[in-house]
C-alpha positions as CSV (number, residue, x, y, z in Angstrom):
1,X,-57.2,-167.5,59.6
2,X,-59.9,-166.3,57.7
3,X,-61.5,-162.6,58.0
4,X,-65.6,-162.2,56.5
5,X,-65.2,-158.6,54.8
6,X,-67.2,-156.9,57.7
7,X,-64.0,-158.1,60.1
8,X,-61.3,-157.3,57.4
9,X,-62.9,-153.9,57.1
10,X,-63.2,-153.4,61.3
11,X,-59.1,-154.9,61.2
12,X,-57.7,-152.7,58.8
13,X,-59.6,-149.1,61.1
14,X,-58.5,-150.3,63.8
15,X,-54.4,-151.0,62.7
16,X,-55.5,-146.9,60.2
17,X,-56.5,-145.3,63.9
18,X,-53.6,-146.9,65.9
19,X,-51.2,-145.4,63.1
20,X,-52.9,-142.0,63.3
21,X,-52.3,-142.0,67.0
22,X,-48.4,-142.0,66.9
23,X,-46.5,-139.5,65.2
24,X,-43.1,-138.7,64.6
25,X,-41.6,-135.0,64.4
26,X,-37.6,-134.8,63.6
27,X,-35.4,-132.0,65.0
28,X,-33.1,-130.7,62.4
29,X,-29.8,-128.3,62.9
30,X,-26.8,-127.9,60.1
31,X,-28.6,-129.5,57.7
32,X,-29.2,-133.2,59.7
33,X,-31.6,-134.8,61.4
34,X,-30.4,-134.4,65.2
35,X,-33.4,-136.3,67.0
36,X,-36.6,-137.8,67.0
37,X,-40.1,-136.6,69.3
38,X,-41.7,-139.7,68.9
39,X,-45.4,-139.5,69.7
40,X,-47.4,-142.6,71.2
41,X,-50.0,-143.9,73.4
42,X,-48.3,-145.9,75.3
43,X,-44.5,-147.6,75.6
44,X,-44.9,-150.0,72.6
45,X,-42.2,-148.1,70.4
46,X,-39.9,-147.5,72.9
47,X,-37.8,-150.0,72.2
48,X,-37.4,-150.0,68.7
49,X,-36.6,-145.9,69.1
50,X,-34.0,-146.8,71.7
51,X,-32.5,-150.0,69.4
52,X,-32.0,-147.1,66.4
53,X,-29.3,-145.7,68.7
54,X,-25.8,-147.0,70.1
55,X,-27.1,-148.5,73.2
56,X,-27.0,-151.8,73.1
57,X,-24.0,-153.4,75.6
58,X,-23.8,-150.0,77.5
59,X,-24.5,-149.0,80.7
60,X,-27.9,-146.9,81.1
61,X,-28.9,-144.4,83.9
62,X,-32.5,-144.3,84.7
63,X,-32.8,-140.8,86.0
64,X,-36.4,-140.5,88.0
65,X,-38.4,-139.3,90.9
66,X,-40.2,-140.6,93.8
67,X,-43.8,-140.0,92.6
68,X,-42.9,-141.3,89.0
69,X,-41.0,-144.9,89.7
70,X,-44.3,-146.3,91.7
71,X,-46.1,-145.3,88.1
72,X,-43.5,-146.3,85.7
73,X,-40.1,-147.3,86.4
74,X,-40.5,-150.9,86.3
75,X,-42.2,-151.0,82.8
76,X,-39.4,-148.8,81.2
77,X,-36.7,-150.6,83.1
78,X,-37.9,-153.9,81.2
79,X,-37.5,-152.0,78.2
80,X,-33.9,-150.7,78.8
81,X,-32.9,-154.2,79.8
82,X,-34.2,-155.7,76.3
83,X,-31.4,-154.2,74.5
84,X,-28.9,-152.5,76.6
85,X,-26.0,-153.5,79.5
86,X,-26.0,-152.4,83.1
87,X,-29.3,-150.5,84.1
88,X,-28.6,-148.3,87.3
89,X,-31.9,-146.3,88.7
90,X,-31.4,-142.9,90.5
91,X,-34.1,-141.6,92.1
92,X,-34.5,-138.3,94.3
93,X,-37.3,-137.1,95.9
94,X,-40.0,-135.2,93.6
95,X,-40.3,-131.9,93.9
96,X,-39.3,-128.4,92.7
97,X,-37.4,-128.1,96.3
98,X,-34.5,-130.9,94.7
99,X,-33.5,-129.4,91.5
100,X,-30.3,-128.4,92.4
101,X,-26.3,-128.4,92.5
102,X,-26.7,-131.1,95.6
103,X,-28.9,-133.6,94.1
104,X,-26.7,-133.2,90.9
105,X,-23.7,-134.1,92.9
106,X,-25.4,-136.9,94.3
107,X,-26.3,-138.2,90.5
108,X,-22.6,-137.7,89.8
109,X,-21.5,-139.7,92.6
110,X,-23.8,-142.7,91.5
111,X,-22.3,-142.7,88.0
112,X,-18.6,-142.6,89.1
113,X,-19.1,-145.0,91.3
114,X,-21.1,-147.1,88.7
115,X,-17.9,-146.5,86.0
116,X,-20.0,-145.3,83.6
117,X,-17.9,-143.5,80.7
118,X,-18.6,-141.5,77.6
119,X,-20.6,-143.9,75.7
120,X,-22.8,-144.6,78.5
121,X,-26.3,-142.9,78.4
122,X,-28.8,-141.2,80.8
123,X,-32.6,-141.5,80.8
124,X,-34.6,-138.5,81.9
125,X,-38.4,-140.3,83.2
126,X,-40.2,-137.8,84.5
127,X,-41.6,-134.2,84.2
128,X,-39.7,-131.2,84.0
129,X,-37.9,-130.9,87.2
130,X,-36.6,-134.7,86.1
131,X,-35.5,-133.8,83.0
132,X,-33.9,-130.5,83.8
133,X,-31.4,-131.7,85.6
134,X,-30.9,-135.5,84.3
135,X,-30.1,-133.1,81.3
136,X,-27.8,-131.3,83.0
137,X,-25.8,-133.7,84.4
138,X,-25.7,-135.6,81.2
139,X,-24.5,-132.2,79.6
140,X,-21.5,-131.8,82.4
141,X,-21.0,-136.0,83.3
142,X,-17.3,-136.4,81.9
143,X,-17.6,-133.2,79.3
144,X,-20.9,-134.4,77.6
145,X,-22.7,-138.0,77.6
146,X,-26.0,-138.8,75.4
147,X,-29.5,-138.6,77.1
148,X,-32.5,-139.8,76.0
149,X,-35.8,-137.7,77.6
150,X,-39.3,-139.7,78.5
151,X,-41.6,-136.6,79.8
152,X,-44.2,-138.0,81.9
153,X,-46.2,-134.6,82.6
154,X,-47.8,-132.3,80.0
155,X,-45.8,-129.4,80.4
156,X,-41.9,-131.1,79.7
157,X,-43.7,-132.8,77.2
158,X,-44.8,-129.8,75.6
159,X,-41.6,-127.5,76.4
160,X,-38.8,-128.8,78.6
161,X,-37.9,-132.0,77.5
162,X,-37.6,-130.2,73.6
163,X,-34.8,-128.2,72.7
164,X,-31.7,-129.0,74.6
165,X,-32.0,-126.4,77.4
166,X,-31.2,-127.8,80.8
167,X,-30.4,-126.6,84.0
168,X,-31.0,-126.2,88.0
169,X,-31.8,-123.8,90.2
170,X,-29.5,-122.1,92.3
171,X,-30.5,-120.6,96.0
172,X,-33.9,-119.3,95.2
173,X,-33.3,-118.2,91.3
174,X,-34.7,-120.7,88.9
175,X,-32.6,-122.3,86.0
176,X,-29.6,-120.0,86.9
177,X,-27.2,-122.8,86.4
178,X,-27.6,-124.7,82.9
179,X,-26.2,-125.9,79.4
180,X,-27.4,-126.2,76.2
181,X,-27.5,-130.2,75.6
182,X,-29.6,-131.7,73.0
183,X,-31.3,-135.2,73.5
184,X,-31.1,-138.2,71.4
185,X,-34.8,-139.0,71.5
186,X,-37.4,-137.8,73.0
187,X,-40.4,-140.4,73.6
188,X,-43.8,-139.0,74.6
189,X,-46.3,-141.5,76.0
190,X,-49.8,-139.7,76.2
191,X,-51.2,-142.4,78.1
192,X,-49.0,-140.7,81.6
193,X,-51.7,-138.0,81.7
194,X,-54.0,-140.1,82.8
195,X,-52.1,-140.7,86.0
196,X,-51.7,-136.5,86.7
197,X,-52.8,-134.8,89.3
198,X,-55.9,-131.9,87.7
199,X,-53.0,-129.1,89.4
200,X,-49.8,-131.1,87.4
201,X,-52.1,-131.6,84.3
202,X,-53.6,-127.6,84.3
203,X,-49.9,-126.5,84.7
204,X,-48.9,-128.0,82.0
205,X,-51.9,-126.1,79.9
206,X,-49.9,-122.9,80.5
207,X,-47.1,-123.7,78.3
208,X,-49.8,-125.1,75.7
209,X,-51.3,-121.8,75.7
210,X,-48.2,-119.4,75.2
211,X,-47.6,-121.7,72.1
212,X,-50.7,-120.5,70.6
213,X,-50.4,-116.9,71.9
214,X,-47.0,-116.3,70.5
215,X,-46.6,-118.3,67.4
216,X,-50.6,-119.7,66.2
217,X,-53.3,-117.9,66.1
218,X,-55.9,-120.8,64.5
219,X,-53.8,-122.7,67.0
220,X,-55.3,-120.8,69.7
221,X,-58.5,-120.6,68.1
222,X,-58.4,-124.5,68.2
223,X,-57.4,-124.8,71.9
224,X,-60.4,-122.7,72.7
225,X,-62.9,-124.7,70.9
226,X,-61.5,-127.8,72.2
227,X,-61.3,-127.2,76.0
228,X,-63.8,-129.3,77.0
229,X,-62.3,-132.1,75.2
230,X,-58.8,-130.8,76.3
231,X,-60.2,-130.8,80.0
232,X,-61.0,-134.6,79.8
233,X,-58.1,-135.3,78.6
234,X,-59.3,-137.3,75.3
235,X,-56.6,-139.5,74.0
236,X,-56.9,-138.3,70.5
237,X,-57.5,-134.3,71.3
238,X,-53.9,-134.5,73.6
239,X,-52.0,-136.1,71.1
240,X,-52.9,-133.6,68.4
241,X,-52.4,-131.2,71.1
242,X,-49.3,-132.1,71.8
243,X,-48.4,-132.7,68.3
244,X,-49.2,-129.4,67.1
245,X,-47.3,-127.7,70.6
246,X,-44.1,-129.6,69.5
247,X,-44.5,-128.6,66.0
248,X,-44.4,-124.9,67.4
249,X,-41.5,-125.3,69.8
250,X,-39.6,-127.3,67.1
251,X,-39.7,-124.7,64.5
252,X,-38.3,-121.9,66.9
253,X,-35.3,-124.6,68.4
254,X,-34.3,-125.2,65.0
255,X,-33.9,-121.6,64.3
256,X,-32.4,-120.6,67.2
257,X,-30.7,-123.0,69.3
258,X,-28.9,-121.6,71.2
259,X,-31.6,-118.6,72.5
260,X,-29.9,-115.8,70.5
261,X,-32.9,-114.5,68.6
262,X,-36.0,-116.0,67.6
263,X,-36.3,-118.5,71.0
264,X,-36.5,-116.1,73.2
265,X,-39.6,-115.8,72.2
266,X,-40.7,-118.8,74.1
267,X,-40.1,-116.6,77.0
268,X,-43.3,-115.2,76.8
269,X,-45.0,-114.7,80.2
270,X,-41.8,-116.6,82.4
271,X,-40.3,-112.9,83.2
272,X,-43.5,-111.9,85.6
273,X,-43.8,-116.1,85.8
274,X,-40.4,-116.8,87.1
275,X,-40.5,-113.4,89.6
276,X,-43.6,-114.6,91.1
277,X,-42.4,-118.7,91.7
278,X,-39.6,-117.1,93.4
279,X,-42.0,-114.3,95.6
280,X,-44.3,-117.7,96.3
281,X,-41.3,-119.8,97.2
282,X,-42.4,-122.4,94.6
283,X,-45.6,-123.1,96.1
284,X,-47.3,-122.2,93.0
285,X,-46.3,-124.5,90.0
286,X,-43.9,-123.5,87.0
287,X,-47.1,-123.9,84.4
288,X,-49.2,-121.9,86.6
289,X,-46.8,-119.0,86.8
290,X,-46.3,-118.9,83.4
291,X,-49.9,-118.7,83.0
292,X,-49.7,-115.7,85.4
293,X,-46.9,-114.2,84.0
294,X,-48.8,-114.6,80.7
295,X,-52.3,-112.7,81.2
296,X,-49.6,-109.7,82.7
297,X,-48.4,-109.6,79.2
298,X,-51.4,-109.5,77.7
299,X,-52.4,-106.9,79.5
300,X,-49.4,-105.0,78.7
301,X,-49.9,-106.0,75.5
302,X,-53.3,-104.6,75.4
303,X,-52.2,-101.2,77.3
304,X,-49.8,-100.5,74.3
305,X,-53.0,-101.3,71.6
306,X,-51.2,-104.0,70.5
307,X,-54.5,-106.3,71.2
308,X,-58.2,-105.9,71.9
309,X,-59.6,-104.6,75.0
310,X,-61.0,-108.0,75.6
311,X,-57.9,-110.2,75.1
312,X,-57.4,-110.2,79.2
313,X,-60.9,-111.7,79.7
314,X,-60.9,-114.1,76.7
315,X,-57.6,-115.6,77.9
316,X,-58.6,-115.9,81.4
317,X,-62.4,-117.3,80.4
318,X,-60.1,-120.4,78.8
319,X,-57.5,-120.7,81.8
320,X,-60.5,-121.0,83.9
321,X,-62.3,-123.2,81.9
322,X,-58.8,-125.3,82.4
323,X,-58.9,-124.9,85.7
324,X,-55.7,-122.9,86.2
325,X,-55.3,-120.2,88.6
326,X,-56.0,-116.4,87.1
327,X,-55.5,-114.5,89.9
328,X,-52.9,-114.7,93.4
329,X,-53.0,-113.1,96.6
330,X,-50.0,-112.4,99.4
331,X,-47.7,-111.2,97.0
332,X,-46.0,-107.9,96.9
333,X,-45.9,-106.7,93.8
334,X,-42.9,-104.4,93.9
335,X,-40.8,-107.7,95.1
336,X,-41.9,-109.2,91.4
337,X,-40.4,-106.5,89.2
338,X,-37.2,-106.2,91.9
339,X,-37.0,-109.8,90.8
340,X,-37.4,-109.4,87.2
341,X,-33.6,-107.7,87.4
342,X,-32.4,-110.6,88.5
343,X,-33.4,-112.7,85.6
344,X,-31.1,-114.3,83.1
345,X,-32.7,-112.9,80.4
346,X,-31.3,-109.8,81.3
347,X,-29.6,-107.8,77.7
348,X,-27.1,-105.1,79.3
349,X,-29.1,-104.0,82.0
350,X,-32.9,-104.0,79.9
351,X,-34.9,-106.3,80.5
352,X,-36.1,-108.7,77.3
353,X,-39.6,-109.0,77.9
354,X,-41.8,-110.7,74.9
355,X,-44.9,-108.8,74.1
356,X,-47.6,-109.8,71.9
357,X,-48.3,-106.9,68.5
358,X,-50.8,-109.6,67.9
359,X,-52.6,-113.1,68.5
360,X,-49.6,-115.4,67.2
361,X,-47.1,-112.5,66.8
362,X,-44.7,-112.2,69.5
363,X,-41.8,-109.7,69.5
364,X,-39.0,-109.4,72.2
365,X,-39.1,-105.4,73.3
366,X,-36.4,-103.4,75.3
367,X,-38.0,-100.8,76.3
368,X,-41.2,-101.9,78.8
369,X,-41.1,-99.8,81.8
370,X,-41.9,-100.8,85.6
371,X,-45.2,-98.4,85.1
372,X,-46.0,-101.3,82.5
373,X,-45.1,-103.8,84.7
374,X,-46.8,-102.6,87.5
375,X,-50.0,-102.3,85.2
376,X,-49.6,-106.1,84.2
377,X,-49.4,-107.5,87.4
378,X,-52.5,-105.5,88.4
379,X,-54.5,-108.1,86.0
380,X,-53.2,-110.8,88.3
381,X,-52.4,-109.7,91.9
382,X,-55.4,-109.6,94.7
């Protein structure tokens, strides 16, 4: 076949822009290359990611929900079956409301009864709630089995499904039961946006924003500038979004695996975030708390001079512009700081909460008072 110059040139753009819009970000600890985050636009590479590891002959656990195996179950099944053995599917009911010791179980009993052994593997598809606790299992299942994470919502693939911290909730505390399990691939396909709700996608913008507030400061100035585009949720904008989100949350994981120093500092904004989910019985989504929880700190932040006077309003102008809630009524406030004590990121009876001493510069304090608190929420509560 024979290409005029005017097609050759149109050829190789398009094959330049389809290999700028998949990227490639490797998780390092002791020295090694632990993972991959694979970025892509759709589910082309997935197989060739899941044919670099020891799958092929073994038995595979498709770990999903109800609202995700209509969308894409059958496509990533396909994929599994290419180059591995036995593909079971689990699939539990979507929701907040199911991550938990019973649905675990249940998983459990599936893979028992399925004979799957050490070498076998898990697949986390799905958002957060999905991966959580696929992770989880995997981390407990026989001592330890290999997982591989496909986040299908914006906020695991911004935060949960990186970093190796899984875990379920236990009566109405959230993440109280958990290891520390790393995946062997994590595979991002931006296209799944697309198929969010506006509430599932907005959520997800809260843990996009922290990343900014806590470790980027252009990154937050980029955000800003881009949240029209970021709104529409433009192909190219989310994966650079993304990219640069993972970039952040990699960087801290790799120093701090394990959530003894530098990580907590991802905490930023879930200690108010986390008290009110509990106060509003999960009603309100995880993202959306965080984003909450996150103008409270700011506010603290900017009681204590840390930040300008205006840093409240700016942040809440974007969340808006975003479409996430900045404000919630029917909740008692002193119920949300009686809740903070209950939090596991409790340090000897202090609470670690993670103020900003600037845009980008986050720093875990001891020593924040209820008063402060109490102001904090005041930015939020109706």
């Amino acid at each position: 076949m024979v290409f005029c110059a005017w097609e050759r040139g149109k050829l190789f753009a398009l094959l330049e822009w389809r290999f700028t819009m998949s990227r490639t970000l490797s998780v390092h600890q002791d020295g090694r290359d632990i993972y991959d985050i694979v970025l892509d636009t759709s589910f082309d590479r997935l197989s060739a990611e899941v044919e670099k590891l020891a799958v092929e002959g073994r038995r595979v656990c498709i770990v999903t929900d109800s609202t995700v195996a209509e969308l894409y179950l059958s496509e990533v099944r396909d994929i599994f079956k290419e180059c591995c053995g036995e593909i079971v599917v689990f699939t539990f009911q979507a929701g907040e409301a199911r991550k938990n010791l019973e649905t675990v179980q249940q998983l459990y009993e599936t893979l028992i009864r399925r004979h799957f052994d050490r070498k076998d593997w898990l697949v986390a598809l799905g958002g957060g709630v999905v991966g959580d606790l696929c992770g989880y299992a995997a981390a407990t299942y026989l001592r330890g089995v290999s997982f591989i994470q496909i986040p299908t919502t914006l906020l695991a693939q911004v935060d949960s499904s990186i970093g190796g911290k899984t875990g379920v909730d236990f009566a109405s505390y959230k993440n109280m039961v958990g290891a520390f399990h790393m995946p062997s691939l994590v595979y991002t396909n931006v296209s799944t946006l697309k198929t969010l709700s506006q509430e599932q996608y907005s959520s997800g913008m809260g843990e996009v924003i922290k990343h900014g507030l806590i470790q980027d400061r252009e990154y937050y100035g980029w955000i800003q500038a881009h949240r029209e585009e970021i709104g529409n949720r433009e192909e190219e904008v989310c994966l650079e979004m993304i990219a640069r989100s993972d970039e952040i949350k990699r960087r801290v994981v790799e120093e701090d695996p394990k959530e003894q120093g530098a990580r907590a500092l991802l905490n930023f904004g879930h200690t108010l975030g986390h008290a009110l989910e509990k106060q509003l019985s999960f009603s309100m989504l995880h993202g959306h708390c965080v984003g909450l929880g996150s103008i409270g700190a700011v506010k603290m932040s900017v009681d204590r001079g840390y930040l300008p006077k205006d840093a409240v309003e700016t942040l809440k102008d974007l969340m808006e512009a975003l479409r996430m809630p900045v404000s919630v009524g029917g909740v008692d406030g002193e119920m949300v700081i009686g809740d903070t004590k209950s939090d596991k990121k409790m340090d000897g009876g202090a609470i670690r909460f993670i103020l900003l001493r600037g845009i980008g510069q986050a720093a875990v304090d001891r020593t924040v008072t209820e008063d402060e608190m109490r102001a904090g929420l005041s930015a939020v509560l109706q």
